[in-house]
VOVO-959613 format. One record per atom (N, C-alpha, C): residue number from 1; atom name; x, z, y; residue in three letters. Coordinates in pm, whole numbers, plus 50000, padded with zeros to 5 digits. Example, Ala and Ser with C-alpha at 12.3 -4.5 7.8 and 13.67 -1.06 7.14 Angstrom:
% residues 2
ATOM|1|N|51319|50780|49431|Ala .
ATOM|1|CA|51230|50780|49550|Ala .
ATOM|1|C|51320|50780|49670|Ala .
ATOM|2|N|51285|50708|49775|Ser .
ATOM|2|CA|51367|50714|49894|Ser .
ATOM|2|C|51290|50787|50003|Ser .
***
This chain:
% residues 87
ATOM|1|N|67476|30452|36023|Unk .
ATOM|1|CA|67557|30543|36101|Unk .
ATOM|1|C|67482|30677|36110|Unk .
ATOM|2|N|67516|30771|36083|Unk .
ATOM|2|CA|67496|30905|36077|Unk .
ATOM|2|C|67512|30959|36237|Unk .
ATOM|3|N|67438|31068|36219|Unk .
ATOM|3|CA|67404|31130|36382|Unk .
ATOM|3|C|67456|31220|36415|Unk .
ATOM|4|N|67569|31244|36485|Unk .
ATOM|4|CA|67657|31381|36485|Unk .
ATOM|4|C|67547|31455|36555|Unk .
ATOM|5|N|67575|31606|36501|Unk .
ATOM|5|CA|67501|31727|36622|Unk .
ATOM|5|C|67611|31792|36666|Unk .
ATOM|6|N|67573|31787|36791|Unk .
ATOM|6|CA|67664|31801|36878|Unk .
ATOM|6|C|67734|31995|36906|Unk .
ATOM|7|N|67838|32001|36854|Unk .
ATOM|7|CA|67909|32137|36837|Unk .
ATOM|7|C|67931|32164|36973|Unk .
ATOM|8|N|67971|32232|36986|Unk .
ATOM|8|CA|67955|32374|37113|Unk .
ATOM|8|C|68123|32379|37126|Unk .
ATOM|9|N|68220|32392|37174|Unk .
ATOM|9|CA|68354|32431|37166|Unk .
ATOM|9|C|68394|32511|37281|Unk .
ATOM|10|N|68239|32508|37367|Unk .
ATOM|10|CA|68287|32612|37471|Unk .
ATOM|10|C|68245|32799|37443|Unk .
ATOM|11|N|68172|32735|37286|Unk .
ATOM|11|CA|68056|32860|37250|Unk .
ATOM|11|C|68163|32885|37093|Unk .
ATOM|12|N|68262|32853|37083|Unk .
ATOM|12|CA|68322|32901|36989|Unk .
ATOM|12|C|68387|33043|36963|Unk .
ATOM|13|N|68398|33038|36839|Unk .
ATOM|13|CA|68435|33199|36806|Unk .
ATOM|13|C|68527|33204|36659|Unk .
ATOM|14|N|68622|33333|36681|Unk .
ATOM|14|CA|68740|33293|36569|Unk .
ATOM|14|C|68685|33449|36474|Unk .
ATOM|15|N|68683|33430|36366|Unk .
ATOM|15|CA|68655|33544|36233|Unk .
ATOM|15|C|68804|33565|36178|Unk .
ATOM|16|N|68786|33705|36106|Unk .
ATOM|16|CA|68909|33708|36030|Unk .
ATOM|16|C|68843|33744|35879|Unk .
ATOM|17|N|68811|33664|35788|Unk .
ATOM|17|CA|68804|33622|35631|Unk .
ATOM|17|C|68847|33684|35550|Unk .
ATOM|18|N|68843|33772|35480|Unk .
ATOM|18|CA|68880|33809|35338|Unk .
ATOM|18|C|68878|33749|35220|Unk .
ATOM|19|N|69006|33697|35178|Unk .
ATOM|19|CA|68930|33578|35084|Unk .
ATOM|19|C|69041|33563|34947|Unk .
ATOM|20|N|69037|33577|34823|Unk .
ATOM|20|CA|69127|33593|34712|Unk .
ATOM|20|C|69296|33690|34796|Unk .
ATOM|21|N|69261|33825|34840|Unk .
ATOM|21|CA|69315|33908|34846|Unk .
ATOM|21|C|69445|33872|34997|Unk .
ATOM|22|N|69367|33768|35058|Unk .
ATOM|22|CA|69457|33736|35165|Unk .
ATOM|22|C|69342|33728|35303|Unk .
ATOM|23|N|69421|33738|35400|Unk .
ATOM|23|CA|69333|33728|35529|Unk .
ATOM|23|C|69321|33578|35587|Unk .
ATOM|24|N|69255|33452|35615|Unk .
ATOM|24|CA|69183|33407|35616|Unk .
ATOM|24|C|69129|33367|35802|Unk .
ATOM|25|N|69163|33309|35890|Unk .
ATOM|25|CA|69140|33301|36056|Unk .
ATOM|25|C|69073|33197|36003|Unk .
ATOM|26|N|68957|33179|36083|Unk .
ATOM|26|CA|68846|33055|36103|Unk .
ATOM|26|C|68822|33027|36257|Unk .
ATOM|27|N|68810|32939|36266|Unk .
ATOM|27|CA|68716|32915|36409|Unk .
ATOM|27|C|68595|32838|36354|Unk .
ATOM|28|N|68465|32928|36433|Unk .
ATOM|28|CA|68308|32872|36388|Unk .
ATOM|28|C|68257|32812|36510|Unk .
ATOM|29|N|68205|32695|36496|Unk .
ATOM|29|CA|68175|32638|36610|Unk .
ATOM|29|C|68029|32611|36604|Unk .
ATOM|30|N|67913|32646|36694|Unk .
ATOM|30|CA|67823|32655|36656|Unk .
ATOM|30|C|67735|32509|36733|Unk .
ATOM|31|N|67580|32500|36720|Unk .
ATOM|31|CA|67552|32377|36790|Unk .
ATOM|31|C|67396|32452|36806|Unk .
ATOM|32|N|67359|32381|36904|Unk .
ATOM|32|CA|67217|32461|36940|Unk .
ATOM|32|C|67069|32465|36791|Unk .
ATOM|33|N|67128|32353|36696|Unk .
ATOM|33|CA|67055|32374|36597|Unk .
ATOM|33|C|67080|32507|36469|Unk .
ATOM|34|N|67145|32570|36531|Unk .
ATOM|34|CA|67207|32669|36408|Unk .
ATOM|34|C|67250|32670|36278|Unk .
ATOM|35|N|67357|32517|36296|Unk .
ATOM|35|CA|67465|32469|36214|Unk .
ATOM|35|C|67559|32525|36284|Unk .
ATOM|36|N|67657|32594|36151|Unk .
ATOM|36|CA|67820|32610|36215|Unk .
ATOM|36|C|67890|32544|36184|Unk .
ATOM|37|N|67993|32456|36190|Unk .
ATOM|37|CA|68123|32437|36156|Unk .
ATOM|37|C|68228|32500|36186|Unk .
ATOM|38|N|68273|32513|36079|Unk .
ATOM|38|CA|68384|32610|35999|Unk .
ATOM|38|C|68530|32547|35953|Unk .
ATOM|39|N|68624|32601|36076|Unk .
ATOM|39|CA|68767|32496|36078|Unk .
ATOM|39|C|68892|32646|36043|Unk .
ATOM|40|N|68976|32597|35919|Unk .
ATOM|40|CA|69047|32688|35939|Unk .
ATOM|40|C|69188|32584|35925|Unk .
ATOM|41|N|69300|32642|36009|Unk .
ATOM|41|CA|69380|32543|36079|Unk .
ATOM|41|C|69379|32381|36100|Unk .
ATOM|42|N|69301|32401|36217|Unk .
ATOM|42|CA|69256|32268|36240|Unk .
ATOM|42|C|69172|32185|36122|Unk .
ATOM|43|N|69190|32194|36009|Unk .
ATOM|43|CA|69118|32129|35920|Unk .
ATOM|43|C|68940|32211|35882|Unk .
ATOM|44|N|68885|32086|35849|Unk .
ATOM|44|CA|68714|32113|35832|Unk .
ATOM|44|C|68708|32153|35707|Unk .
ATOM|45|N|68637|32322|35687|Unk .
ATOM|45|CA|68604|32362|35530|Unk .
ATOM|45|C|68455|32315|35507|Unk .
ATOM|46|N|68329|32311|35618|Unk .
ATOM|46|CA|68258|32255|35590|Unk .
ATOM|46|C|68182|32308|35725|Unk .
ATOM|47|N|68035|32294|35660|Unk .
ATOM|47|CA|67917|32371|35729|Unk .
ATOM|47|C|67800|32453|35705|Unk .
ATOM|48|N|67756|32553|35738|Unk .
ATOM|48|CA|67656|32640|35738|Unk .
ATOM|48|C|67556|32604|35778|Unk .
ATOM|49|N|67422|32637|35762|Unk .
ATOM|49|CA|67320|32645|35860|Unk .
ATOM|49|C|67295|32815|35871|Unk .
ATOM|50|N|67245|32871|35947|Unk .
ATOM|50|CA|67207|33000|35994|Unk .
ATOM|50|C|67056|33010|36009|Unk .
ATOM|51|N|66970|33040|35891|Unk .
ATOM|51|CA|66821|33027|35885|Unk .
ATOM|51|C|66745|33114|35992|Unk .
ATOM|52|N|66605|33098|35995|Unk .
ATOM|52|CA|66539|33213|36087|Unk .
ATOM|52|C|66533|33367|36019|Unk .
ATOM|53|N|66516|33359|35905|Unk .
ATOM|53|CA|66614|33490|35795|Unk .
ATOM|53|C|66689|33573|35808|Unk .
ATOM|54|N|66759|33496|35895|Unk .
ATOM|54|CA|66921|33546|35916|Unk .
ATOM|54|C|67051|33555|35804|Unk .
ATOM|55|N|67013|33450|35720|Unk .
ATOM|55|CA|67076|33417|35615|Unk .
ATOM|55|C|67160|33236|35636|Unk .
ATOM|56|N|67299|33259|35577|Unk .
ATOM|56|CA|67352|33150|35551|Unk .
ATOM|56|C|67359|33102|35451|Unk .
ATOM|57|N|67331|32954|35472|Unk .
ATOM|57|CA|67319|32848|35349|Unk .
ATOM|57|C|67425|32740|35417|Unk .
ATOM|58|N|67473|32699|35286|Unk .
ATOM|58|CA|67620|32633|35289|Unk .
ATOM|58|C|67523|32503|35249|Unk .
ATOM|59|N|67621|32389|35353|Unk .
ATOM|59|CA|67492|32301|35388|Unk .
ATOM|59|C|67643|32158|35322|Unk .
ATOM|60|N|67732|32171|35360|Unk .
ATOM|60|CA|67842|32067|35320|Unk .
ATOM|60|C|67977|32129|35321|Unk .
ATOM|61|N|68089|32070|35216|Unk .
ATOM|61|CA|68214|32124|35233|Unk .
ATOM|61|C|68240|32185|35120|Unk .
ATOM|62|N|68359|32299|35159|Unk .
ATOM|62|CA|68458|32330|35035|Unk .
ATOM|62|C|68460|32449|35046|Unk .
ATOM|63|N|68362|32550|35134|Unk .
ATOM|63|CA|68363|32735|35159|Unk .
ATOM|63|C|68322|32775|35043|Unk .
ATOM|64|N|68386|32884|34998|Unk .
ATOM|64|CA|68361|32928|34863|Unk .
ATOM|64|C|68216|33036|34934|Unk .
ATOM|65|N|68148|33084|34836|Unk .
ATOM|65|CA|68015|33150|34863|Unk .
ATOM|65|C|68044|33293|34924|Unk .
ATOM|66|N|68166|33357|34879|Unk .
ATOM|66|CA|68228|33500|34914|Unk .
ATOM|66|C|68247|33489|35045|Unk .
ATOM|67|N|68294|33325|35099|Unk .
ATOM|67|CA|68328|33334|35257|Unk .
ATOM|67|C|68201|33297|35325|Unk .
ATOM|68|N|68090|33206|35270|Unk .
ATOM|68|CA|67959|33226|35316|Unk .
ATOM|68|C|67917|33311|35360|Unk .
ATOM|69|N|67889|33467|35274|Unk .
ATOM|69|CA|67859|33589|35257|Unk .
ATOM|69|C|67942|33668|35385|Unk .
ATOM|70|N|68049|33661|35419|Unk .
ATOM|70|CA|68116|33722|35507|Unk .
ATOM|70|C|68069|33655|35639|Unk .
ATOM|71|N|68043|33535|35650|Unk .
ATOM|71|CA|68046|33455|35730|Unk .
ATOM|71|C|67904|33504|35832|Unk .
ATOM|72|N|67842|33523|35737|Unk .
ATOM|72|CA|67701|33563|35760|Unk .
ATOM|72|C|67680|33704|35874|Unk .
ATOM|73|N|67745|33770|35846|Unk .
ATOM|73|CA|67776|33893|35880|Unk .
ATOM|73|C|67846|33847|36018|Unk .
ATOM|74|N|67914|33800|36070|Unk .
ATOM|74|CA|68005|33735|36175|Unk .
ATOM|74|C|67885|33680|36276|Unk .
ATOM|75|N|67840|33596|36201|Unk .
ATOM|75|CA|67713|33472|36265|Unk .
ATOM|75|C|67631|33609|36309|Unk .
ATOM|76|N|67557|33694|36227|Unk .
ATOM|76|CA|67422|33774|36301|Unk .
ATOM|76|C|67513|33855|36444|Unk .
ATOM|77|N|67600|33912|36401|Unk .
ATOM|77|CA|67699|33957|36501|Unk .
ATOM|77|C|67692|33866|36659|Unk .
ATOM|78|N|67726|33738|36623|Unk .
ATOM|78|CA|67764|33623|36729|Unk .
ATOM|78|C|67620|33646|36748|Unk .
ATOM|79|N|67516|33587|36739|Unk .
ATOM|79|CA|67380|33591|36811|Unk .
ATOM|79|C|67351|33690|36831|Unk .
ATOM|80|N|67309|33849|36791|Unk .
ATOM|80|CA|67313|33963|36879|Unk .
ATOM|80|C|67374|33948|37036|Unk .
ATOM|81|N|67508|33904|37017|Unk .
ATOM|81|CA|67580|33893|37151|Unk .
ATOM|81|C|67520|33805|37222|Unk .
ATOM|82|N|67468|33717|37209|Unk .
ATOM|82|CA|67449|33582|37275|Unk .
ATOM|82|C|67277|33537|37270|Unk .
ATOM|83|N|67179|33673|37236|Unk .
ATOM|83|CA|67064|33636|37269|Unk .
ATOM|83|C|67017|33569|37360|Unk .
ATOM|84|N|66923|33464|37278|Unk .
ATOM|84|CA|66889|33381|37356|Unk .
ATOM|84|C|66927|33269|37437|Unk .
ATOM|85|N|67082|33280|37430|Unk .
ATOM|85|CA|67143|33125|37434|Unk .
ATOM|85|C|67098|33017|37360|Unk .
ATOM|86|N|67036|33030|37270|Unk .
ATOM|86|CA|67004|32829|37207|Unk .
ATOM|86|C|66878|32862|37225|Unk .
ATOM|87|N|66766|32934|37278|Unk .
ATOM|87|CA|66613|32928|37292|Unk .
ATOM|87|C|66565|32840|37395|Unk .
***
């Protein structure tokens, strides 16, 4: 049995995606380990981790790398706002 880490849904946040010439709503749900999961209508595209870098690495799932890349940009955004919430 595998060990869920436990997502945040009160710490969630919705992006708007650019993605093969269409717009793209996500909700990223983050967890104090700095994994996101990444739901776009209701269904799971996968997960991120968010390094000490400040770089995303696509950790499981079906996100193409272009939405990684955007994603990234969103995520440093979200922690600016929220310094020091997972410390």
């Amino acid at each position: 049995m595998s060990q869920q880490l436990g997502f945040m849904p009160q710490h969630q946040f919705h992006v708007l995606i650019n993605h093969a010439n269409r717009e793209h709503r996500l909700t990223v749900l983050p967890n104090s380990q700095g994994r996101f999961r990444v739901i776009e209508q209701g269904e799971v595209l996968g997960e991120v981790d968010f390094t000490p870098q400040q770089k995303c690495v696509r950790k499981n799932g079906r996100i193409k790398q272009s939405v990684v890349n955007q994603l990234e940009q969103h995520i440093k955004n979200y922690y600016s706002r929220f310094k020091g919430l997972f410390a």
